[in-house]
Short mmCIF file of the C-alpha atoms (twelve columns), coordinates in Angstrom:
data_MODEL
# 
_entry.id   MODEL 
# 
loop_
_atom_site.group_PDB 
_atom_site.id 
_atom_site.type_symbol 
_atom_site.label_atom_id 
_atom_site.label_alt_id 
_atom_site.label_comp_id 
_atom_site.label_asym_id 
_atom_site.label_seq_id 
_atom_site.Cartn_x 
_atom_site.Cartn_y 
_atom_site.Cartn_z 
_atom_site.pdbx_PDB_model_num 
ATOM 1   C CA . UNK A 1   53.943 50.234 -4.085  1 
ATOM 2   C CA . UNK A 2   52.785 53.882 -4.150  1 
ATOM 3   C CA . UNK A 3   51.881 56.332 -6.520  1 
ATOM 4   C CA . UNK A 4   53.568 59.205 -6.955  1 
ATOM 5   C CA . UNK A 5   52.302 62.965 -5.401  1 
ATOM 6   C CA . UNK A 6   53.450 66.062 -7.181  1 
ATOM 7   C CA . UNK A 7   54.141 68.800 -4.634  1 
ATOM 8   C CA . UNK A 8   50.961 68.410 -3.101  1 
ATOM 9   C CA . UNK A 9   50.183 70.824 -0.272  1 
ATOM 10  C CA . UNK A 10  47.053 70.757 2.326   1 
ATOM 11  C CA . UNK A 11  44.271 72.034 1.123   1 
ATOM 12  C CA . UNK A 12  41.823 74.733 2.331   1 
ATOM 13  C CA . UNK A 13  38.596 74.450 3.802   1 
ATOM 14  C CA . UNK A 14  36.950 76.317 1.452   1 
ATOM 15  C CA . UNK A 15  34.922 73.521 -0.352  1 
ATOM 16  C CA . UNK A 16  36.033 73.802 -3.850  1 
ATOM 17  C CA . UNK A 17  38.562 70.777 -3.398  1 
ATOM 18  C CA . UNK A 18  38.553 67.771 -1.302  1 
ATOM 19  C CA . UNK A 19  41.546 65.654 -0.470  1 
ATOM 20  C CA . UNK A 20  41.303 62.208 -2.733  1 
ATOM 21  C CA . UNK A 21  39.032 59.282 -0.868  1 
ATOM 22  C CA . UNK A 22  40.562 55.846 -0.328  1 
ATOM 23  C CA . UNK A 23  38.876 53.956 -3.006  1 
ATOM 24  C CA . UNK A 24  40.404 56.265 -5.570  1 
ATOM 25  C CA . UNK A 25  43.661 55.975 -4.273  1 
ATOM 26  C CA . UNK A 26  43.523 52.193 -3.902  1 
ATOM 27  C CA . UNK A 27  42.379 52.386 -7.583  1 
ATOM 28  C CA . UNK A 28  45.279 54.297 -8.039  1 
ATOM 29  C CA . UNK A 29  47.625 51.782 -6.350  1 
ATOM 30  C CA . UNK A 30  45.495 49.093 -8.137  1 
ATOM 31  C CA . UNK A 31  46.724 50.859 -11.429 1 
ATOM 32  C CA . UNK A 32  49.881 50.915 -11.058 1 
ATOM 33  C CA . UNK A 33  51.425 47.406 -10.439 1 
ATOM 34  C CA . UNK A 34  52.211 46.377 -13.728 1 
ATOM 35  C CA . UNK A 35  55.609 48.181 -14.204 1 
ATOM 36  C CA . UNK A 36  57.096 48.017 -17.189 1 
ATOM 37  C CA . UNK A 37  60.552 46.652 -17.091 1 
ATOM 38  C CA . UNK A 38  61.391 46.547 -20.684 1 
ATOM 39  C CA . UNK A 39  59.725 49.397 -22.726 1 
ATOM 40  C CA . UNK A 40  61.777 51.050 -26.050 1 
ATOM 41  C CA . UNK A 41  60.179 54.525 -24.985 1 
ATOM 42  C CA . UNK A 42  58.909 56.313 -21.732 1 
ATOM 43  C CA . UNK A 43  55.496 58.679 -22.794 1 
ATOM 44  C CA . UNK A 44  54.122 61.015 -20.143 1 
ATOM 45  C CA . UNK A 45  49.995 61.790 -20.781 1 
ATOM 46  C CA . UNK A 46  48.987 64.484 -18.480 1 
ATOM 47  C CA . UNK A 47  45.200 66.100 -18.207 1 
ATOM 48  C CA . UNK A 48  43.740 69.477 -16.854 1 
ATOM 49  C CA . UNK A 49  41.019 67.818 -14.402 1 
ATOM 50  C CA . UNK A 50  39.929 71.193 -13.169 1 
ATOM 51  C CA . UNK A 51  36.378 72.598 -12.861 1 
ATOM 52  C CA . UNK A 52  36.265 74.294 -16.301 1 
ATOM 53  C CA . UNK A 53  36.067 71.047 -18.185 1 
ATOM 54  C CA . UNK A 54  33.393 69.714 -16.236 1 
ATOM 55  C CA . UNK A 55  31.063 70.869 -18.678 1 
ATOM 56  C CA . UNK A 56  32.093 68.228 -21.395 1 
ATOM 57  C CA . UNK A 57  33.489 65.839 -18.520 1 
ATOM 58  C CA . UNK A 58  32.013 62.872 -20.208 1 
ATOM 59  C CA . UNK A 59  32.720 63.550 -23.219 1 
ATOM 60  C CA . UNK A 60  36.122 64.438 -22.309 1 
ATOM 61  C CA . UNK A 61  36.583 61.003 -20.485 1 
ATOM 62  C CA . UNK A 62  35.586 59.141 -24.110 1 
ATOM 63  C CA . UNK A 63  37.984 61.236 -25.893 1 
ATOM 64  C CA . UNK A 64  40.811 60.850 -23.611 1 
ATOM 65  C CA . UNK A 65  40.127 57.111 -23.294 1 
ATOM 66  C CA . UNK A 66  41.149 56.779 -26.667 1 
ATOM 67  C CA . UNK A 67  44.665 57.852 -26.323 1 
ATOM 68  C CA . UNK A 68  45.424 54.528 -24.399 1 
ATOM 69  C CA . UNK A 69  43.677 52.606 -26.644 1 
ATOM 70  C CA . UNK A 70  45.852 53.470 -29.244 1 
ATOM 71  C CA . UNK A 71  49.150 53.857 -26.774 1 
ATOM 72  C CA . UNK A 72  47.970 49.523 -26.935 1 
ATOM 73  C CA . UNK A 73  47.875 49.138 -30.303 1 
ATOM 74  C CA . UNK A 74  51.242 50.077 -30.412 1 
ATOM 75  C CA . UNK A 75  52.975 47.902 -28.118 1 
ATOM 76  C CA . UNK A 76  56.156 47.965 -25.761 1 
ATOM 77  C CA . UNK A 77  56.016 51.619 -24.759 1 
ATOM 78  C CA . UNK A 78  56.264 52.600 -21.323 1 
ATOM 79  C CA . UNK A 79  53.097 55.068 -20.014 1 
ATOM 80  C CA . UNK A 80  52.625 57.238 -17.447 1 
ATOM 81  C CA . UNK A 81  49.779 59.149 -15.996 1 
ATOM 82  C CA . UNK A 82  49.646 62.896 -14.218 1 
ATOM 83  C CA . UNK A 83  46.287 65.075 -13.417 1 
ATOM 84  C CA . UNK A 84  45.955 68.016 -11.613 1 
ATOM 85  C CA . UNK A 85  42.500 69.143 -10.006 1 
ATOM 86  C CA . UNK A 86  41.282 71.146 -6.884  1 
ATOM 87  C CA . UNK A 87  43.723 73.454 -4.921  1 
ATOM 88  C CA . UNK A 88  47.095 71.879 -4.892  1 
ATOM 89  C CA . UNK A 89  46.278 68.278 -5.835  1 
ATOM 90  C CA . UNK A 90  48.926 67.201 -8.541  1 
ATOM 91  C CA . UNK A 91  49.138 63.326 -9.138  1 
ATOM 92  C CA . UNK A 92  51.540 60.587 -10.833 1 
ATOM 93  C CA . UNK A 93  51.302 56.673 -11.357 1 
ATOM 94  C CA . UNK A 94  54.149 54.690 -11.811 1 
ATOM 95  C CA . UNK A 95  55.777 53.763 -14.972 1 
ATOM 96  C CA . UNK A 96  53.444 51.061 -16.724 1 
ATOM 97  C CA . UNK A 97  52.817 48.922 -19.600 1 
ATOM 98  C CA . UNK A 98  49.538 48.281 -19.120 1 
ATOM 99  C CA . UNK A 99  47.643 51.096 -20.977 1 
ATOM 100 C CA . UNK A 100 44.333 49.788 -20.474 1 
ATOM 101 C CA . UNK A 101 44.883 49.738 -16.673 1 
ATOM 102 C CA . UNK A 102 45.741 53.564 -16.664 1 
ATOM 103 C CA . UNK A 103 42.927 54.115 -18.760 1 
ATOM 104 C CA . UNK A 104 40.368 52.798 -16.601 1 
ATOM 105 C CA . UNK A 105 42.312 54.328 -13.845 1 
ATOM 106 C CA . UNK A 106 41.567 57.478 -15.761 1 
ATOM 107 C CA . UNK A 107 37.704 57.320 -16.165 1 
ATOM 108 C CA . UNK A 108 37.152 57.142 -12.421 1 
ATOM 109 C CA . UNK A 109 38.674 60.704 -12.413 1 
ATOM 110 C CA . UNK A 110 36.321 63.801 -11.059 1 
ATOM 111 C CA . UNK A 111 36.957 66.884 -11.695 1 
ATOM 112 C CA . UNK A 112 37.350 69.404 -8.698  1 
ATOM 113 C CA . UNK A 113 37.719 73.173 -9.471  1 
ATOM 114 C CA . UNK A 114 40.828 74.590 -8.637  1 
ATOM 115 C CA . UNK A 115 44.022 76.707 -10.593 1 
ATOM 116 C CA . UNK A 116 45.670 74.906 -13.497 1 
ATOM 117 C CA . UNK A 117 49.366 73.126 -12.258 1 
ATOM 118 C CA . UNK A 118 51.092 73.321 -15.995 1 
ATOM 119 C CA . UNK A 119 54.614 74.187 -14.006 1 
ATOM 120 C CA . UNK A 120 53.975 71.593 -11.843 1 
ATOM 121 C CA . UNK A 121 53.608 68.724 -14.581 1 
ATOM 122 C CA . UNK A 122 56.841 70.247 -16.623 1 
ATOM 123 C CA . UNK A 123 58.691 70.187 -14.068 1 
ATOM 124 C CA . UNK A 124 57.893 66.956 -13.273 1 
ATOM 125 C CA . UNK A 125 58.405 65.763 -16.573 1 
ATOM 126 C CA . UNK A 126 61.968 67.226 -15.837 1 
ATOM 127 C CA . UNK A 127 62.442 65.649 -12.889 1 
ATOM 128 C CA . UNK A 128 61.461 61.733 -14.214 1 
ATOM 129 C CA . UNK A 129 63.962 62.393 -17.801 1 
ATOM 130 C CA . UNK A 130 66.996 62.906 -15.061 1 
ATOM 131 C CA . UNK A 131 66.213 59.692 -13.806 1 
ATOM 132 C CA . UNK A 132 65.163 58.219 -17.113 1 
ATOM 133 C CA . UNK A 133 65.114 59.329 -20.962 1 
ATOM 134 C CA . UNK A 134 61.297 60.584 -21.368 1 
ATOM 135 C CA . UNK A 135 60.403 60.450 -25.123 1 
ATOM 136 C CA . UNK A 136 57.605 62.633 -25.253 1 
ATOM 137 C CA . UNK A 137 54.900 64.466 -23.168 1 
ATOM 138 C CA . UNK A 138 51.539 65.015 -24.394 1 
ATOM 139 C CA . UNK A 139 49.221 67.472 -22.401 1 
ATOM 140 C CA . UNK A 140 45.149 67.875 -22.729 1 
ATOM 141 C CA . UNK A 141 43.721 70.961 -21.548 1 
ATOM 142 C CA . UNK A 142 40.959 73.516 -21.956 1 
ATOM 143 C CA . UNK A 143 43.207 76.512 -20.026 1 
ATOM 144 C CA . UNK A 144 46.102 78.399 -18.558 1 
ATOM 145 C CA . UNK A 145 46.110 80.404 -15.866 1 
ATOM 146 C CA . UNK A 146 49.871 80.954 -14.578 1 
ATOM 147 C CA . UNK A 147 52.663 82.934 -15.680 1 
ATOM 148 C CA . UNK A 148 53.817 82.327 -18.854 1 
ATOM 149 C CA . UNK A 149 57.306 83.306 -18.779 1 
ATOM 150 C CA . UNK A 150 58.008 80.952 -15.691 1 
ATOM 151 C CA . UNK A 151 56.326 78.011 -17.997 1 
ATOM 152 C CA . UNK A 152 57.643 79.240 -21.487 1 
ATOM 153 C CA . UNK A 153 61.330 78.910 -19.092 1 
ATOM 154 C CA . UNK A 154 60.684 75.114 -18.476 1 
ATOM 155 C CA . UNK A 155 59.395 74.221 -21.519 1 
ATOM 156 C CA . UNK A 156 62.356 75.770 -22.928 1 
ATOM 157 C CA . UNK A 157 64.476 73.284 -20.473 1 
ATOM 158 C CA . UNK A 158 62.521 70.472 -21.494 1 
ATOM 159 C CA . UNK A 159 63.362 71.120 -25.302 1 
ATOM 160 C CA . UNK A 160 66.996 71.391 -24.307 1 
ATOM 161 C CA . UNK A 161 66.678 68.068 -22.600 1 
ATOM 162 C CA . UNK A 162 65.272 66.760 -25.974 1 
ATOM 163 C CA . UNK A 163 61.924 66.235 -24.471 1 
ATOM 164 C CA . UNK A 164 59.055 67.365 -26.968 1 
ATOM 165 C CA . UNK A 165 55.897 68.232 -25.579 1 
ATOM 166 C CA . UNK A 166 52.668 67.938 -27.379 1 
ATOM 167 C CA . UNK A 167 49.681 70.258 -26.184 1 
ATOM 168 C CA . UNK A 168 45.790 68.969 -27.561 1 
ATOM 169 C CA . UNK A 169 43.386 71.837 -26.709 1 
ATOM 170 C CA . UNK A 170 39.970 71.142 -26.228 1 
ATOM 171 C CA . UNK A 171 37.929 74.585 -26.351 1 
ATOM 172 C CA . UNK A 172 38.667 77.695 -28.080 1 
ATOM 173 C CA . UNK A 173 40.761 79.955 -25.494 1 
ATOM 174 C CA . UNK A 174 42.815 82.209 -27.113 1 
ATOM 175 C CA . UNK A 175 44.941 82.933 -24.322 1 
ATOM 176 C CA . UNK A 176 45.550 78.748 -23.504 1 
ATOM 177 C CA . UNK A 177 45.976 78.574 -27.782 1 
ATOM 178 C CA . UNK A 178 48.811 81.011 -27.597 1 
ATOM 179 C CA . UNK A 179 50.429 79.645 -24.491 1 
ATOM 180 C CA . UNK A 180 49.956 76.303 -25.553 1 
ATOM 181 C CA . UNK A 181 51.260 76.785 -28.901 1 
ATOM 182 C CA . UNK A 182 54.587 78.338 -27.865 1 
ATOM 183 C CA . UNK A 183 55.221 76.003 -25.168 1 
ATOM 184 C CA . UNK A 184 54.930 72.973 -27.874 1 
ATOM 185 C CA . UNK A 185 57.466 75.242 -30.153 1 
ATOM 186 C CA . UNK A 186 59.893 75.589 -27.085 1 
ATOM 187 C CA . UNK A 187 60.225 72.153 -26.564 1 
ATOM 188 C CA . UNK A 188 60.587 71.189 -30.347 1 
ATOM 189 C CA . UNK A 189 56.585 69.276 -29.985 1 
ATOM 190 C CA . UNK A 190 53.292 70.330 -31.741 1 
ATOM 191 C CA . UNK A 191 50.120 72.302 -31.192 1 
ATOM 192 C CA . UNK A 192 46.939 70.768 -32.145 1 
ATOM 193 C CA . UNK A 193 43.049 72.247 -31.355 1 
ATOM 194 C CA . UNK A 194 40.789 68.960 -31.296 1 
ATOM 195 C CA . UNK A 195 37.562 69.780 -33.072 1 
ATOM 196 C CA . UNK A 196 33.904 68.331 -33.739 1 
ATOM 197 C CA . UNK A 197 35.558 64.560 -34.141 1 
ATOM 198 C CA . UNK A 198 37.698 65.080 -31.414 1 
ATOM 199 C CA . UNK A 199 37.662 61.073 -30.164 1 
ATOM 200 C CA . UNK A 200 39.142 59.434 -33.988 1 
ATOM 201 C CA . UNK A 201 40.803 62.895 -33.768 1 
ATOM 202 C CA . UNK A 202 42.537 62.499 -30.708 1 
ATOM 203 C CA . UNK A 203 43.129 58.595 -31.131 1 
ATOM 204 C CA . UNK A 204 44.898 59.323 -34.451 1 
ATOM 205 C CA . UNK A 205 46.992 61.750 -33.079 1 
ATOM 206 C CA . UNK A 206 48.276 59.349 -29.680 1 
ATOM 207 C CA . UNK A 207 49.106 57.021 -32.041 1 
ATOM 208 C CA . UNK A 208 51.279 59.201 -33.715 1 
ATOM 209 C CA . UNK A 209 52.829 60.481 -30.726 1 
ATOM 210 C CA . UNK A 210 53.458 56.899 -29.433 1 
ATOM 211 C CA . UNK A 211 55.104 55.897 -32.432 1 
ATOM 212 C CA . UNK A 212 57.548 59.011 -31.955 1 
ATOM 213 C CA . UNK A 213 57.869 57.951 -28.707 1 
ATOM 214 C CA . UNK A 214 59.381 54.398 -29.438 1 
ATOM 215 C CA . UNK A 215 61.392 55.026 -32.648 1 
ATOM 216 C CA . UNK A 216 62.029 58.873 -33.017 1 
ATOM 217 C CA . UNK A 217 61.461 61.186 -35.950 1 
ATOM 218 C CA . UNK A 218 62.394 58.565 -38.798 1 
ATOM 219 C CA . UNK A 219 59.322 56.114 -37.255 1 
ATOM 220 C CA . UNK A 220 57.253 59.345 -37.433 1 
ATOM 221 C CA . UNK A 221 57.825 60.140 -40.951 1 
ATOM 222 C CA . UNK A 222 57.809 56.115 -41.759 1 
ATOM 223 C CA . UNK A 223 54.429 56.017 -40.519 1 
ATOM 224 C CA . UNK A 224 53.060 58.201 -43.266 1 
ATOM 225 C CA . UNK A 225 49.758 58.845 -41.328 1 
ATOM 226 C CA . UNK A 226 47.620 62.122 -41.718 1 
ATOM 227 C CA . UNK A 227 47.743 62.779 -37.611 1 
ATOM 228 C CA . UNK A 228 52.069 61.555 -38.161 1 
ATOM 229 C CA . UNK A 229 51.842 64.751 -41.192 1 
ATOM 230 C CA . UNK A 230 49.964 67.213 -39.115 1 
ATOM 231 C CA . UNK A 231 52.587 67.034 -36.105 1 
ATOM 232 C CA . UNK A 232 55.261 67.006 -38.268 1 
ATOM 233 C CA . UNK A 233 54.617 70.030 -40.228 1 
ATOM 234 C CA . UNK A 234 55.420 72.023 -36.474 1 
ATOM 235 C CA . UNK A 235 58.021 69.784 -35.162 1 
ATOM 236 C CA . UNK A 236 61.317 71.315 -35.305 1 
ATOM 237 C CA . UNK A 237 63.965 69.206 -36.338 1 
# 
């Protein structure tokens, strides 16, 4: 069984990115072998693993951590994993059920500086609802630093496929807040900027997600959570 590569091209000798070393990648492999066969929803978590959030790396790890905790609590929901980091390294497990393996897949993660890949993970969430009904995408970044119109296009495409997108910022860029924001309106999703308790925060906010994710809007509003209010005030419906 292999993971998945997203449109990954050699990289340069330059020194800011290095191709991924065999332990990770059997990690990876390691990761991926309980496939869910009989999930009620299909969630895709992607995660900026650039060199701008290397800063709060740690930190970031904890927080993000959380999200499959709580993906667990809720049971029967089918996860997937994509990062992008250095040059032209964009990454994808297979379809799983086993949170918890993901998230320690997820913790052995280093950051390597390079361009964001937000195109690449949209259209890869695309690409896996043709094959599949996706639920829901949910992206954590710090950044953007592509073209908008060329990812405000696909997110657009993704909201047309019925595939809401929800975008967690950590950091105060204006520039990634506005993108960010618009490209969680195109696709019907939400916009949320974690702040000082980002970890309960974040956790909260998964959980919401992963209940949309298995029963739709009604499950959402059923839940009658603060972090199920906050994303429903935005979601278009």
């Amino acid at each position: 069984m292999k993971n998945k590569e997203i449109a990954r091209k050699p990289q340069g000798g330059n020194g800011l990115a290095k191709k991924s070393s065999s332990s990770e990648i059997s990690s990876f492999l390691q990761a991926a072998r309980a496939i869910d066969t009989n999930a009620s929803g299909r969630l895709i978590f992607a995660m900026d693993a650039t060199m701008s959030r290397q800063p709060s790396w740690d930190r970031a790890m904890t927080i993000q951590a959380s999200m499959f905790d709580a993906v667990g609590k809720t049971g029967g929901l089918s996860v997937q994993l994509v990062y992008f980091r250095g040059i032209d390294e964009c990454r994808a497990s297979k379809w799983v059920i086993n949170a918890r393996a993901l998230r320690d897949l997820m913790i052995r993660i280093n950051c390597m500086a390079g361009p964001t890949q937000i195109g690449k993970i949209l259209s890869h969430a695309q690409r896996e609802n043709s094959k599949q009904k996706v639920s829901a995408m949910v992206y954590i970044g710090d950044c953007l630093e592509e073209s908008v119109s060329e990812l405000y296009k696909k997110s657009g495409e993704l909201g047309l496929l019925g595939v809401r997108c929800f975008f967690f910022q950590e950091g105060t860029d204006r520039g990634a807040e506005n993108g960010f924001r618009e490209m969680a309106g195109l696709t019907g999703g939400a916009y949320h900027r974690l702040g000082p308790d980002s970890a309960r925060e974040l956790a909260g906010l998964l959980q919401a997600v992963a209940v949309y994710a298995q029963g739709g809007l009604q499950s959402l509003i059923s839940a009658n959570t603060r972090e199920a209010t906050l994303l429903l005030e935005q979601i278009k419906r």
